[in-house]
LUMZA-209097 format. One record per atom (N, C-alpha, C): residue in one letter; residue number from 1; atom name; x, y, z. Coordinates in nm, 3 decimals. Atoms other than C-alpha are relative to their C-alpha. Layout:
residues N
PT rest  nr atom      xx      yy      zz
PT    a NUM   CA       X       Y       Z
...
//
This chain:
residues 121
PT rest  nr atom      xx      yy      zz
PT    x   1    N   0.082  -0.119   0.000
PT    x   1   CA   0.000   0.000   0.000
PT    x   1    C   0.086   0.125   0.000
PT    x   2    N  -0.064  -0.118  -0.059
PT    x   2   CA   0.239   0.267   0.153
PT    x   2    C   0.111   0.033  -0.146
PT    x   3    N  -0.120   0.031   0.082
PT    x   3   CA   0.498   0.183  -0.173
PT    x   3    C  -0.039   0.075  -0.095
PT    x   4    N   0.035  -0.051   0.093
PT    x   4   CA   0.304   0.329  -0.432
PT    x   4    C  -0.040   0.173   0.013
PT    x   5    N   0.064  -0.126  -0.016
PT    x   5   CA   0.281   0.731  -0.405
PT    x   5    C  -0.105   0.033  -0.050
PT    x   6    N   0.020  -0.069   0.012
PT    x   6   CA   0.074   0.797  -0.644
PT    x   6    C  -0.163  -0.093  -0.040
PT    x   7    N   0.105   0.065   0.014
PT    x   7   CA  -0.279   0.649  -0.787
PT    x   7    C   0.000  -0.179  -0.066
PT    x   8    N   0.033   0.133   0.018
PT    x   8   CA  -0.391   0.312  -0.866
PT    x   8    C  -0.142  -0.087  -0.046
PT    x   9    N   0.119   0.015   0.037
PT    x   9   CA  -0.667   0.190  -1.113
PT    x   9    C  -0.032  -0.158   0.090
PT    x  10    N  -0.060   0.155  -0.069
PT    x  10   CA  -0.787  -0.208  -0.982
PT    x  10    C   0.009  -0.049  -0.135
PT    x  11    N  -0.055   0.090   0.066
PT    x  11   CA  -0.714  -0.294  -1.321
PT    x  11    C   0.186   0.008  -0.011
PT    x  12    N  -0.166   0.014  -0.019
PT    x  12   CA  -0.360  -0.212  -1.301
PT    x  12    C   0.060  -0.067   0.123
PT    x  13    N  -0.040   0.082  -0.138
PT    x  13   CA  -0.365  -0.375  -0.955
PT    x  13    C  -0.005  -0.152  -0.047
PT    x  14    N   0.014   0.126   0.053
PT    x  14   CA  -0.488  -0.665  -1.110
PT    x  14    C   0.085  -0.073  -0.101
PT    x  15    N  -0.108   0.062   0.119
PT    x  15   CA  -0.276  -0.705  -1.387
PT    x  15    C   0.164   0.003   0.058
PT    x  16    N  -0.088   0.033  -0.092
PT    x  16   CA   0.015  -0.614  -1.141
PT    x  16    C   0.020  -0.115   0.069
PT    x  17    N  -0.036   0.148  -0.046
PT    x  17   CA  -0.048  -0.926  -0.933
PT    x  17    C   0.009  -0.146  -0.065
PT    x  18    N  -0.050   0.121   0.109
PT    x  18   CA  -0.126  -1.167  -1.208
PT    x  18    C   0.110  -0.032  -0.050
PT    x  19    N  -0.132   0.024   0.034
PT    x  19   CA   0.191  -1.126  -1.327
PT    x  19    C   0.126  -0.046   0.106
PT    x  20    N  -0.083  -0.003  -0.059
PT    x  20   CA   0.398  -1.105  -1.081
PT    x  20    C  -0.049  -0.132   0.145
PT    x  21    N   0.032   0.141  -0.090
PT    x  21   CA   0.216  -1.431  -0.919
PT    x  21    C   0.142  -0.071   0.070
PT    x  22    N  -0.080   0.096  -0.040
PT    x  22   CA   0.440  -1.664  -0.708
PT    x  22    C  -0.061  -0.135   0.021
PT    x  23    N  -0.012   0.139  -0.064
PT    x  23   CA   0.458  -2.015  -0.691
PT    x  23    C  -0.101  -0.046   0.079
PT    x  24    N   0.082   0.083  -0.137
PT    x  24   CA   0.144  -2.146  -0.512
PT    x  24    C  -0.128   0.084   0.027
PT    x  25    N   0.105  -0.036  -0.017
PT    x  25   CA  -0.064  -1.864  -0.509
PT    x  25    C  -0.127   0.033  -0.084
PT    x  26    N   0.158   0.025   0.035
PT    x  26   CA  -0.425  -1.815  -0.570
PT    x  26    C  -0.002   0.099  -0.162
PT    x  27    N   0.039  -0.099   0.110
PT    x  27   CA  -0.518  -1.669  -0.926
PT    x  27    C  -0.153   0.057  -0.024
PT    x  28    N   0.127  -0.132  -0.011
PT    x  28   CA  -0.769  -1.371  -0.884
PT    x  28    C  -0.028   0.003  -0.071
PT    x  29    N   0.076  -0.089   0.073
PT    x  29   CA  -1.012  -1.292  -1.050
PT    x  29    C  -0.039   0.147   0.006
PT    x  30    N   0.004  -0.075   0.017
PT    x  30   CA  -1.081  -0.932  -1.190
PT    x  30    C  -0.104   0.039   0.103
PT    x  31    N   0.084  -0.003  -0.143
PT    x  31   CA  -1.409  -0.951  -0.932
PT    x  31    C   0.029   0.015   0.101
PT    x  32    N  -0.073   0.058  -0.150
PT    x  32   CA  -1.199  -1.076  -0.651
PT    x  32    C   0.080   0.103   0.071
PT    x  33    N  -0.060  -0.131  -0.014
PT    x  33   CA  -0.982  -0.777  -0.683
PT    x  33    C  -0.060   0.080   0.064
PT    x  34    N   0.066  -0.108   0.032
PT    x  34   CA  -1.256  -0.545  -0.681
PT    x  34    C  -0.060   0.034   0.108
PT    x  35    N   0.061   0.000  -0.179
PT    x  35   CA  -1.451  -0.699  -0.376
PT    x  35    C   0.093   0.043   0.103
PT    x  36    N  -0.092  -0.025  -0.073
PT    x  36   CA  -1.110  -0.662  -0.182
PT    x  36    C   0.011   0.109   0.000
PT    x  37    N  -0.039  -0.073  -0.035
PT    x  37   CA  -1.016  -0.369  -0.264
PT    x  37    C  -0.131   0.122   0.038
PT    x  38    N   0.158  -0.057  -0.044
PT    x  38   CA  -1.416  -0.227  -0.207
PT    x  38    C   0.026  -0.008   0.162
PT    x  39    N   0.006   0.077  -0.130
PT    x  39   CA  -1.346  -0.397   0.137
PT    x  39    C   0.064   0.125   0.120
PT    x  40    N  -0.063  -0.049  -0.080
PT    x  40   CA  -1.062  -0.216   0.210
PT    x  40    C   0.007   0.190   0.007
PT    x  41    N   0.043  -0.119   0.045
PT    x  41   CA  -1.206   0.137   0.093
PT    x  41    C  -0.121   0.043   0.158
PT    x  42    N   0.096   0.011  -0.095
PT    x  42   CA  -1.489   0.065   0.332
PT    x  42    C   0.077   0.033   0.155
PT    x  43    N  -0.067  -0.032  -0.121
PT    x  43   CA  -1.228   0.009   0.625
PT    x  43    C   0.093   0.086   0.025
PT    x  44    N  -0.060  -0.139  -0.022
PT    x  44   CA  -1.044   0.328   0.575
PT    x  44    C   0.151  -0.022  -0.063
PT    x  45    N  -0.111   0.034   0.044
PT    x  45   CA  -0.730   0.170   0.399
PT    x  45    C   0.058   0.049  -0.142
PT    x  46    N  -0.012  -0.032   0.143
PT    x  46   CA  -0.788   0.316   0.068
PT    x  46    C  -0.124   0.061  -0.028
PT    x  47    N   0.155  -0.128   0.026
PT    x  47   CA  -0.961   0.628  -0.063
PT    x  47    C   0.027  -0.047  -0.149
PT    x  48    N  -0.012   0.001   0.167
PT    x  48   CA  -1.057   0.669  -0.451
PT    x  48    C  -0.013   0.102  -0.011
PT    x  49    N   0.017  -0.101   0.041
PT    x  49   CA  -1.121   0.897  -0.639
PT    x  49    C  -0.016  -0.020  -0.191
PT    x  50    N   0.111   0.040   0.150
PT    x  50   CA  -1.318   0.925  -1.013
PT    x  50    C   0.118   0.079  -0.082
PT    x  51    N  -0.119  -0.073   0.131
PT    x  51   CA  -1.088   1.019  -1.311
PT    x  51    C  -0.128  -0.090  -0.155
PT    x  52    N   0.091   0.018   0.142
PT    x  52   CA  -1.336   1.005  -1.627
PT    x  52    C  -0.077  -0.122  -0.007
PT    x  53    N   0.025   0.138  -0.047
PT    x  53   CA  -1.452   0.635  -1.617
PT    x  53    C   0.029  -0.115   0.070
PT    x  54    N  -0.052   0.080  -0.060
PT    x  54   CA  -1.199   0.521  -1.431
PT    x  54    C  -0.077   0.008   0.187
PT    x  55    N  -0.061   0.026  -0.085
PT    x  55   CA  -1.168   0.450  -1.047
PT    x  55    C   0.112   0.033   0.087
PT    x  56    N  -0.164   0.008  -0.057
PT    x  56   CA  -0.856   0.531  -0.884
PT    x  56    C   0.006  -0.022   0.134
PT    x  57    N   0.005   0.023  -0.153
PT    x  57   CA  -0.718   0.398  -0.543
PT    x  57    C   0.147   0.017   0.001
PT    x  58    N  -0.116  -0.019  -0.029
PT    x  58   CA  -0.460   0.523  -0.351
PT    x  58    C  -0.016  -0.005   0.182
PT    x  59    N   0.052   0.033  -0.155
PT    x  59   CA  -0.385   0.414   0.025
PT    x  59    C  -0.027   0.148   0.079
PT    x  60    N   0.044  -0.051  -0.109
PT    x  60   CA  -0.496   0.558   0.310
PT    x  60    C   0.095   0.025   0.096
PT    x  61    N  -0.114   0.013  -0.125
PT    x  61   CA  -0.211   0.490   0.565
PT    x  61    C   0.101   0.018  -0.061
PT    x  62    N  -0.085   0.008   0.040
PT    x  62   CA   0.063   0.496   0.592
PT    x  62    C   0.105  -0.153   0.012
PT    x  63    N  -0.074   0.143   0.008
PT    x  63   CA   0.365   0.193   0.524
PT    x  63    C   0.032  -0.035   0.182
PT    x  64    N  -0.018  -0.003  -0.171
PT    x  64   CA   0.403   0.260   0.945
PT    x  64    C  -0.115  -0.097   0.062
PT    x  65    N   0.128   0.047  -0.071
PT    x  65   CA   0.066   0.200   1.041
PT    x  65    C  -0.100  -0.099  -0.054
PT    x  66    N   0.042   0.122   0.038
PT    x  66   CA  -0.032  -0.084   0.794
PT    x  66    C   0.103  -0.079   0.080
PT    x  67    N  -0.102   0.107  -0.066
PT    x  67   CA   0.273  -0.271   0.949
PT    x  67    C  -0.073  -0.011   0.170
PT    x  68    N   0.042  -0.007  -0.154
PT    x  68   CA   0.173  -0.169   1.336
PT    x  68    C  -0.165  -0.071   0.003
PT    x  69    N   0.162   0.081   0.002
PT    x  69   CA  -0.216  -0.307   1.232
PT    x  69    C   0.009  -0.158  -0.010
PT    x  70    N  -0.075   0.126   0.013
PT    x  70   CA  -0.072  -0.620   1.103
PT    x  70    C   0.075  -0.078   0.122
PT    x  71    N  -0.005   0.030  -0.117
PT    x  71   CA   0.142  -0.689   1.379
PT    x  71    C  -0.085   0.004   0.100
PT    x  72    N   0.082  -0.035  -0.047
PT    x  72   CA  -0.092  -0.610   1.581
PT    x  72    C  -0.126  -0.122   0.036
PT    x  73    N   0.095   0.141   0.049
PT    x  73   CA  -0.355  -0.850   1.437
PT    x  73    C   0.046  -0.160   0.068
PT    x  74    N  -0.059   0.149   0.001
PT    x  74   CA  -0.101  -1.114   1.420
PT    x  74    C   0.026  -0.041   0.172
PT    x  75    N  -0.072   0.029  -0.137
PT    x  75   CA  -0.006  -1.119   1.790
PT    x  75    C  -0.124  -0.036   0.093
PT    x  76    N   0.120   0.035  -0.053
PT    x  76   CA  -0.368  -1.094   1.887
PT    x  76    C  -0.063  -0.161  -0.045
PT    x  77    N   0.023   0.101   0.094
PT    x  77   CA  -0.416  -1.370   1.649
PT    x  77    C   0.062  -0.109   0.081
PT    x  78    N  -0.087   0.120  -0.043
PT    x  78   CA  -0.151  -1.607   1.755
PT    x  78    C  -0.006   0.009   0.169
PT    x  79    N  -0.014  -0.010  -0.140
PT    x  79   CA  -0.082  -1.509   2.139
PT    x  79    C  -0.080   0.042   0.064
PT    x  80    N   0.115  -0.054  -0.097
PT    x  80   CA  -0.429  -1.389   2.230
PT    x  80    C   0.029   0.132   0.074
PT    x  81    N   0.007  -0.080  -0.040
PT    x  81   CA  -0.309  -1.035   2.282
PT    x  81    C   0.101   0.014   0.091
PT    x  82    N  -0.091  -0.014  -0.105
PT    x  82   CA   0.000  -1.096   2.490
PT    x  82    C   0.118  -0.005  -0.089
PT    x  83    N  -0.134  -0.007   0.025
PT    x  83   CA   0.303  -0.964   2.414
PT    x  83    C   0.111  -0.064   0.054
PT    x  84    N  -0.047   0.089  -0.018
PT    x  84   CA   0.529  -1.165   2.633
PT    x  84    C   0.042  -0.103  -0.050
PT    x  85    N   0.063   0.114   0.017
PT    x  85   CA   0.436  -1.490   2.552
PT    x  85    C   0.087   0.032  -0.186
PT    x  86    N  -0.053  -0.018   0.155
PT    x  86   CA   0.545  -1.340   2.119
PT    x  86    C   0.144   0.012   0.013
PT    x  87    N  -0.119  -0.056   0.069
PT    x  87   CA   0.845  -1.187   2.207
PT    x  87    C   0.072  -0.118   0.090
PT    x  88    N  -0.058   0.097  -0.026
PT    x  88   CA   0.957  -1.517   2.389
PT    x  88    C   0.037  -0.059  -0.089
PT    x  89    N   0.023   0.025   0.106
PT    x  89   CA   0.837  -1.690   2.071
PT    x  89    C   0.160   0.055  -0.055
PT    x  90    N  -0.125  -0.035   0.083
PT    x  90   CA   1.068  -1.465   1.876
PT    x  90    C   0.174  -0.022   0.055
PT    x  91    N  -0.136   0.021  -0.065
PT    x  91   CA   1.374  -1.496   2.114
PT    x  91    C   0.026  -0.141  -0.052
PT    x  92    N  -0.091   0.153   0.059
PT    x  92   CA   1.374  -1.882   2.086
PT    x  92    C   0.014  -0.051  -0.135
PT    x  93    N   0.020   0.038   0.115
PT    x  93   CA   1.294  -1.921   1.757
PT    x  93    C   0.100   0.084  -0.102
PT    x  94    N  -0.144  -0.031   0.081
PT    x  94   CA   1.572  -1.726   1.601
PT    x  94    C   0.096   0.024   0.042
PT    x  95    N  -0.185  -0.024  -0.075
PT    x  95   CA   1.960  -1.691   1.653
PT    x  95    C  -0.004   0.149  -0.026
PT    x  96    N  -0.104  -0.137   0.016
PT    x  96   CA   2.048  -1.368   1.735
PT    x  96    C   0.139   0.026   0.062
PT    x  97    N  -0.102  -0.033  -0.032
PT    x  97   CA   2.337  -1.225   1.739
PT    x  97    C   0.020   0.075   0.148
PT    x  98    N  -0.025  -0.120  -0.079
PT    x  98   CA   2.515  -1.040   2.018
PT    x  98    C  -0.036   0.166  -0.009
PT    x  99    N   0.009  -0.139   0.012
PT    x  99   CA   2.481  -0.716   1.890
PT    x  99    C  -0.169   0.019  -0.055
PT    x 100    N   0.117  -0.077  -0.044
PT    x 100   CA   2.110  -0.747   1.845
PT    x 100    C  -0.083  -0.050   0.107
PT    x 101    N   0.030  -0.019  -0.113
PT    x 101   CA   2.067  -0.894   2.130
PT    x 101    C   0.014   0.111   0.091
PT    x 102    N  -0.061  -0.137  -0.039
PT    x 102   CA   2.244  -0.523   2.217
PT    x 102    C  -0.089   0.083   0.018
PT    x 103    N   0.082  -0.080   0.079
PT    x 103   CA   1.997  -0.365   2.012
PT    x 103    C  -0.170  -0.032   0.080
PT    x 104    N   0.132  -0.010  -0.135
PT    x 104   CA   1.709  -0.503   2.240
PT    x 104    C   0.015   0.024   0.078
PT    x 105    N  -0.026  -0.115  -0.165
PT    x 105   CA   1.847  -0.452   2.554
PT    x 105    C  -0.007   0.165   0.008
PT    x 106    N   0.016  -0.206   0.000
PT    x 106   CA   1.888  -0.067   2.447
PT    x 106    C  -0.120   0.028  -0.045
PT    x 107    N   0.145  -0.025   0.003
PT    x 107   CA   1.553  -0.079   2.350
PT    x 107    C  -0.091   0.050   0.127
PT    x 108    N   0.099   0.032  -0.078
PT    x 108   CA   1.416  -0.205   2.653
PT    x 108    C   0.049   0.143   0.077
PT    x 109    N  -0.138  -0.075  -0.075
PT    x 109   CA   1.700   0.014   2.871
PT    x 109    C  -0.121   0.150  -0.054
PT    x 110    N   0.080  -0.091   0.057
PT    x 110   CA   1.479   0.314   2.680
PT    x 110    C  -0.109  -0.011   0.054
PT    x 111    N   0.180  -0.080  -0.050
PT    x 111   CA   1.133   0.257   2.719
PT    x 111    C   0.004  -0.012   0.146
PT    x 112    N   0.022   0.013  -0.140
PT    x 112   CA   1.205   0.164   3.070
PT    x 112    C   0.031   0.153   0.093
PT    x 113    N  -0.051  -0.138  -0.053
PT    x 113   CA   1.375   0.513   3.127
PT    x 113    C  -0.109   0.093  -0.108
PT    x 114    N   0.111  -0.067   0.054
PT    x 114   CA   1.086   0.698   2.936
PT    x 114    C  -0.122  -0.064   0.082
PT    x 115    N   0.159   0.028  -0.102
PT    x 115   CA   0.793   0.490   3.132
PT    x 115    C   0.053   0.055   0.153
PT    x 116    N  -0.030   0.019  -0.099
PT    x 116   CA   0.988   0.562   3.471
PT    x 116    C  -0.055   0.188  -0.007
PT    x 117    N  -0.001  -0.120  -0.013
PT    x 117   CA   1.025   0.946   3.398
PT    x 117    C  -0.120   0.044  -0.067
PT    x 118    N   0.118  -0.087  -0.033
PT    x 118   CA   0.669   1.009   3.312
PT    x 118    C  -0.081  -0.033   0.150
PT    x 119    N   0.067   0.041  -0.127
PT    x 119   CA   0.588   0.800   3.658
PT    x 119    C   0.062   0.181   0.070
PT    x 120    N  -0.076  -0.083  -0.109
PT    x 120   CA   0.820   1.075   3.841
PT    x 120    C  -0.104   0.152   0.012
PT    x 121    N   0.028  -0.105  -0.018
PT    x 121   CA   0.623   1.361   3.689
PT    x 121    C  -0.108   0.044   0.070
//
């Protein structure tokens, strides 16, 4: 969504993903498109706007806050809303390195000194 600055008919969306299909996935129909992206017009993800007979869609959000919805989703999805419980998940389930193991600790090291110093005020 966030990738594209500028407008977006759904037949150029459509003919964008047909092509650029991978391996396994589903082949849309021109309908299928249409309902989706109706869907996501409805839920605030994408405005239009009329250009002569066309259509045009261009997102709504931004590439920030589709990612933060997503996550979001997914964590509610999988871990029932608990963060914990994910970012355990993610610890064991991949090798990290030292240095981003670094890179979390100075994370945490942060919000913990930003949640402390609005307690103080």
């Amino acid at each position: 969504m966030g990738d594209h600055p500028g407008r977006l008919g759904k037949r150029a969306v459509y003919c964008s993903h047909d092509s650029g299909r991978a391996p396994g996935r589903k082949n849309w129909h021109y309908s299928t498109v249409k309902t989706l992206m109706d869907r996501m017009v409805d839920k605030g993800l994408l405005t239009t706007e009329r250009f002569r007979n066309l259509i045009l869609y261009r997102s709504a959000i931004t590439r920030v806050q589709a990612q933060k919805g997503e996550i979001m989703r997914a964590v509610k999805r999988a871990f029932n809303g608990a963060l914990t419980p994910m970012m355990q998940f993610m610890l064991d389930e991949h090798k990290l390195s030292q240095k981003q193991l670094a890179e979390l600790e100075s994370l945490i090291r942060k919000k913990r000194s930003r949640s402390s110093g609005r307690k103080k005020r």
